[in-house]
N, C-alpha and C positions, 0 to 999 in steps of 0.2 A: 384203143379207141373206145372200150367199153366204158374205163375210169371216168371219162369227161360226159357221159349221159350222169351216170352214177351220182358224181359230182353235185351235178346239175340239181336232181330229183332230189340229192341231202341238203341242196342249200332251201329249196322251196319247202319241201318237209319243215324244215328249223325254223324257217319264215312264216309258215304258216302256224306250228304250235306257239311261237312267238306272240300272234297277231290273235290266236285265243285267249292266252294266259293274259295278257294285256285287256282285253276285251272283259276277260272275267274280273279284273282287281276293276275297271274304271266302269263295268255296267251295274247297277245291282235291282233286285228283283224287288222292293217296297221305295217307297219316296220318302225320304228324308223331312220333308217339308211340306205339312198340307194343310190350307186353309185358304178362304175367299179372297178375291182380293176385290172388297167394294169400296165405294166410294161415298159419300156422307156429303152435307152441304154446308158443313162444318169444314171439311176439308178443303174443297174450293172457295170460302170464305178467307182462310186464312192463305192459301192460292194466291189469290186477288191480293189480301191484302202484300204478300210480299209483292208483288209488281207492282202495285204502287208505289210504295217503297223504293224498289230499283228505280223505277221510269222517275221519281223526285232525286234520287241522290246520282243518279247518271247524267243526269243532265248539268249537275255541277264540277263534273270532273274532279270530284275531291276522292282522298280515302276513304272509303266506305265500307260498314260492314252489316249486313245480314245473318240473322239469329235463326235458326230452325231446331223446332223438336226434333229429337232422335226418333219419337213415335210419327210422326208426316213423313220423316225418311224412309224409315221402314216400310210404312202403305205405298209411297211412291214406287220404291223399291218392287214393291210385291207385285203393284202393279203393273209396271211395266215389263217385269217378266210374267206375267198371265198373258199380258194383250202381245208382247212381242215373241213369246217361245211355249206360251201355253203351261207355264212353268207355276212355280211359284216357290216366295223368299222372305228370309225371315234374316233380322238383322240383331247384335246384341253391340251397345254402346257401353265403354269403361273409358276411365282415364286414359286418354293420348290414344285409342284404339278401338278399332270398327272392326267387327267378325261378319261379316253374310255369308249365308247359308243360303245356297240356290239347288234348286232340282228343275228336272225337266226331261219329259216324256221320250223316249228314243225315235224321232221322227221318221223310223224304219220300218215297213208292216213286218220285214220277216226278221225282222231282231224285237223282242219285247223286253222292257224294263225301263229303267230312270240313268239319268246321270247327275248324280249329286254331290255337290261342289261346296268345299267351305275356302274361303278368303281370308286374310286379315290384313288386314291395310293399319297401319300406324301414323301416328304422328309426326310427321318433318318442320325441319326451317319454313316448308312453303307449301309445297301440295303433297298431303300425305301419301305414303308408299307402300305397294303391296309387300308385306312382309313373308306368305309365305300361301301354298297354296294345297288344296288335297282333293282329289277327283274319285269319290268312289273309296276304295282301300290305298290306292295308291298316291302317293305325296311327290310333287313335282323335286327332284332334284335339286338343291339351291345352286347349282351353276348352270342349269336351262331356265329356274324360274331368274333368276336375275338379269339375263338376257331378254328373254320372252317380256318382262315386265320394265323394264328399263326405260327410262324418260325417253331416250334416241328413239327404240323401237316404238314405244307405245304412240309418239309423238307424231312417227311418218303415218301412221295409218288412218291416224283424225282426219277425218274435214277441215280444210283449212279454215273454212269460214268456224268450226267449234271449237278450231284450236287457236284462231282469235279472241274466243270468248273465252277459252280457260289462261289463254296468256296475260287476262287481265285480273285473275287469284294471285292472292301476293301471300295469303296465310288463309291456313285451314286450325282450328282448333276442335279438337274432340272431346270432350267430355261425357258422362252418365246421362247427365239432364240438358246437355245445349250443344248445339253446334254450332261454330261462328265463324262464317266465311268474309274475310276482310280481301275487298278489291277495290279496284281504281278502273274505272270504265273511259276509256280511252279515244282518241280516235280513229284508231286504226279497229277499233275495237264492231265485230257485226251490228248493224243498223237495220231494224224493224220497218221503217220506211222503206227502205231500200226493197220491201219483198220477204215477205215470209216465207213461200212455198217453194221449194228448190224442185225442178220438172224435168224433166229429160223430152225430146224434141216432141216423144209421139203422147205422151201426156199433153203437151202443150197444141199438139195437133187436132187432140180430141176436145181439149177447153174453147179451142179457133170454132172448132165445127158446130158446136153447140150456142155460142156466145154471136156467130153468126145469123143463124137459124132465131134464134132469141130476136135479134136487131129485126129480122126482117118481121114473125110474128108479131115484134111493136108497132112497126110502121103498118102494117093491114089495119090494125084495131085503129088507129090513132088517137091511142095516147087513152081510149075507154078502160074503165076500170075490167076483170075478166077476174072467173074462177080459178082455184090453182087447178081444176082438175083438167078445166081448157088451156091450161099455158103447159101441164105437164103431158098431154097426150102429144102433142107433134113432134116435142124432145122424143118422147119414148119410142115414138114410131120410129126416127133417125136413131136412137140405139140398137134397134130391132135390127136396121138396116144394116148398121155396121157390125152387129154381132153374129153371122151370116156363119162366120169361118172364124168364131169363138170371141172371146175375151169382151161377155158381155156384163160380169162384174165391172171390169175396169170403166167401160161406155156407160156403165146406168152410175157411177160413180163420179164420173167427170161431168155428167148430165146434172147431176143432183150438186154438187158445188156452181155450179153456172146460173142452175134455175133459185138456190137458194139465196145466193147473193142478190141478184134479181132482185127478189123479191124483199129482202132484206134492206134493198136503195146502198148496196156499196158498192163501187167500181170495183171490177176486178182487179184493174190495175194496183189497188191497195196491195193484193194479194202476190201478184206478179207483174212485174214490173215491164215484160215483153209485151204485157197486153193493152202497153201505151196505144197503139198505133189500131187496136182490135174494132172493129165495129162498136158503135155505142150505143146501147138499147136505153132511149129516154125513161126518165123516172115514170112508174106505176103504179097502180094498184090493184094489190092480188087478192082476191078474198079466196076464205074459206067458211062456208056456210055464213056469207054474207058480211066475214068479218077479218079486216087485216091482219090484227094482231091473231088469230088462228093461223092462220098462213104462215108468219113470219114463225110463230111457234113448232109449227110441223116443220118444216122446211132444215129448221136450224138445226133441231133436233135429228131431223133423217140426216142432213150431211155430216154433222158429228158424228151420230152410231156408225155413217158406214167408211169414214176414216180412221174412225176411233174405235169406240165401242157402245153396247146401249148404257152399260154402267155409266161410263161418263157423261152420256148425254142423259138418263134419267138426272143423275147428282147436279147437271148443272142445271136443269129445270126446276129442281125443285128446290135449289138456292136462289134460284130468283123468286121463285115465289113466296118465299122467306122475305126475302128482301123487298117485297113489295107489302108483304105485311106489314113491316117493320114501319114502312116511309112512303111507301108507294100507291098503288088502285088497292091493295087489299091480298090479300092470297083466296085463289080462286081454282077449283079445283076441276073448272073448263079448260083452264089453260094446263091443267095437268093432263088430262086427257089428250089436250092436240100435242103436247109434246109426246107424251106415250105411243099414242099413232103415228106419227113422225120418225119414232125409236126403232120402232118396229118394222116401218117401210125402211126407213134407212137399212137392218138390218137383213132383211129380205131380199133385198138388194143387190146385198155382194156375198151374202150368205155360202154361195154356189153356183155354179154356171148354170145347175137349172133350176135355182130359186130365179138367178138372174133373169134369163129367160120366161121364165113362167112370168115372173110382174110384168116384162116388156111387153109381151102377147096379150097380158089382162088390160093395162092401162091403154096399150094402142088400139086397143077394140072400143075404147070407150069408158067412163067410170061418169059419176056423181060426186057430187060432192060429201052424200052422208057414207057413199062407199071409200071414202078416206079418212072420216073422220068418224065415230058412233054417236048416238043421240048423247045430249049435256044437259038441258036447257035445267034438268032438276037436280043439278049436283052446286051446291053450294059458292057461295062467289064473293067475291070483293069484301073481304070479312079484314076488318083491321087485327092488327097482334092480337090484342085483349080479346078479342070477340073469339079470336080462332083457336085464343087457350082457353077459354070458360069450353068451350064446344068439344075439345079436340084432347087440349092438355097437351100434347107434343106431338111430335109423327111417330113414336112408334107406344103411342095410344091405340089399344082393340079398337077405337071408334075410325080413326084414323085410318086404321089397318083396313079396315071389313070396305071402306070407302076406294082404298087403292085395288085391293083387290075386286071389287064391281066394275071400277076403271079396266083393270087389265083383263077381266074378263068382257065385258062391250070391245075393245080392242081385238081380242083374239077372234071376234066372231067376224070381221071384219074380214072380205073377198082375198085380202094380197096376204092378211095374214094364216089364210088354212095352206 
């Protein structure tokens, strides 16, 4: 009877020095891969332009193909493992083949270190193939990575609705200087129309509650124009309420996509499609220190940073006011400010459950409108291209600079952001 404890305690022993050895070849102690991952208004330009792009040659149903730098891949790349694993990734392009290179932080307090990861994906007849894999010191066996990586496997675990979208890639080509994805956009193929935001019941429970409360706040006023800081104080007070027994990220989050479309003039419905049937809050007008276009500016910006992040919403603020230099009112560096303020509530937001909570308690006691926003009136405005280069020369002109930085300092000093 002794042998079978015996047994027992040799097989756990083996499993556990196993479960070290393992641990040691796939954790390691420095990070592989370290740099920013920002975002430029260069980048969402060229963004943009590919979806125009798509959204013209989609609509034809023909073969289609789209060109992208290896270097937008690699940012994108970078990016999305910062904002989604805290990581960050570094990509090298050659003939027929793609290497990334990823790390990312051991999301264990009582284990420290990285796990860093190279890939290499090659060129096929159609959608390129991971070719081979290496985690740390150790290299996947090629009869588990062939399994693990395999069209069958990799294929059940997609979203059906993105595994409609990659079943309309017909060819991938690689090269040093171009990537070129040839498709055919189909009809079975995901539809933008149809709903962008995929929710699960109690998201959509918390968009009902909000987008209600919204309808009824329009009908008291009828239809008068109001502050954002009076349309956001009763939202926040009903976050407050339902964040009683926690999850007051997610409430000031669902609050702030509700209130921003609002104010934005688009149905939510665009967004989700369930919200056909939702209460309907008539068209308004929201000011911010007496001015729409502030409002729409803040608003946009806070529910991007706290879906996304502030980098995104900075990058796309400040491509639009590129872009209104270029053609538009001017580039005006009041609307940089409300978007920065915006950024920063956004961020504040979902930051933490007691950043979350701290704004809910600050906004539902009350605010102003300059406590949302910092004084502007003397920062420069509606400056055409030419006038904002003779002045400025580019954005990352010292003149330019010392101007963002007075922005984000007015900003910082602001109540929701200490």
């Amino acid at each position: 009877m002794r042998i079978f404890p015996l047994f027992i305690s040799s097989i756990i022993i083996v499993a556990l020095c196993a479960l070290i050895m393992l641990l040691s070849l796939v954790i390691e102690t420095e990070p592989h891969i370290v740099r920013s991952a920002n975002l430029t208004p260069e980048h969402i330009e060229r963004a943009k332009k590919m979806i125009d792009a798509h959204r013209q040659q989609a609509s034809l149903r023909l073969l289609s193909r789209l060109n992208f730098l290896p270097s937008d891949i690699d940012i994108a790349i970078n990016y999305l493992t910062n904002f989604l694993g805290k990581g960050n990734a570094q990509t090298v392009f050659s003939e027929h083949q793609v290497q990334i290179y990823l790390t990312f932080p051991i999301p264990v307090n009582f284990i420290s270190g990285y796990l860093n990861l190279a890939v290499t994906m090659v060129q096929t007849k159609d959608l390129p193939r991971i070719q081979s894999v290496r985690i740390g010191k150790l290299s996947l066996p090629d009869s588990i990575a062939n399994y693990l990586l395999s069209n069958e496997f990799m294929w059940s675990r997609i979203n059906p609705e993105y595994r409609k979208g990659l079943d309309t890639i017909k060819f991938v080509y690689i090269s040093e200087h171009q990537v070129s994805v040839l498709y055919r956009w189909n009809k079975s193929a995901p539809k933008l129309k149809g709903g962008i935001l995929a929710l699960d019941e109690h998201e959509l429970t918390q968009l009902l509650r909000y987008q209600t409360l919204l309808a009824n706040i329009k009908h008291q006023n009828h239809g008068k124009a109001i502050s954002l800081t009076s349309l956001l104080q009763p939202l926040m007070q009903l976050a407050a309420e339902q964040s009683i027994n926690g999850g007051a990220q997610s409430e000031n989050r669902a609050m702030l996509l509700v209130a921003a479309l609002h104010v934005s003039n688009i149905p939510i419905k665009v967004l989700i499609p369930a919200a056909e049937t939702w209460p309907r809050p008539e068209s308004q007008l929201i000011t911010l220190n007496a001015r729409n276009d502030f409002a729409k500016h803040f608003m946009v910006s806070a529910v991007i940073s706290a879906y996304a992040d502030t980098n995104l919403a900075n990058a796309i603020g400040l491509y639009k006011e590129i872009e209104d230099a270029r053609s538009g009112s001017g580039f005006s560096f009041d609307d940089i400010i409300a978007d920065r303020a915006g950024t920063t509530f956004g961020a504040r937001a979902v930051a933490s459950e007691t950043h979350a909570l701290k704004l809910q308690k600050l906004l539902a006691a009350g605010m102003e409108d300059m406590d949302l926003m910092p004084f502007w009136s003397d920062l420069p405005e509606s400056m055409p291209e030419s006038e904002f280069k003779q002045r400025f020369g580019s954005i990352d002109s010292a003149a330019y600079q010392r101007i963002i930085a007075e922005i984000e300092r007015r900003v910082l000093s602001l109540p929701f952001a200490n």
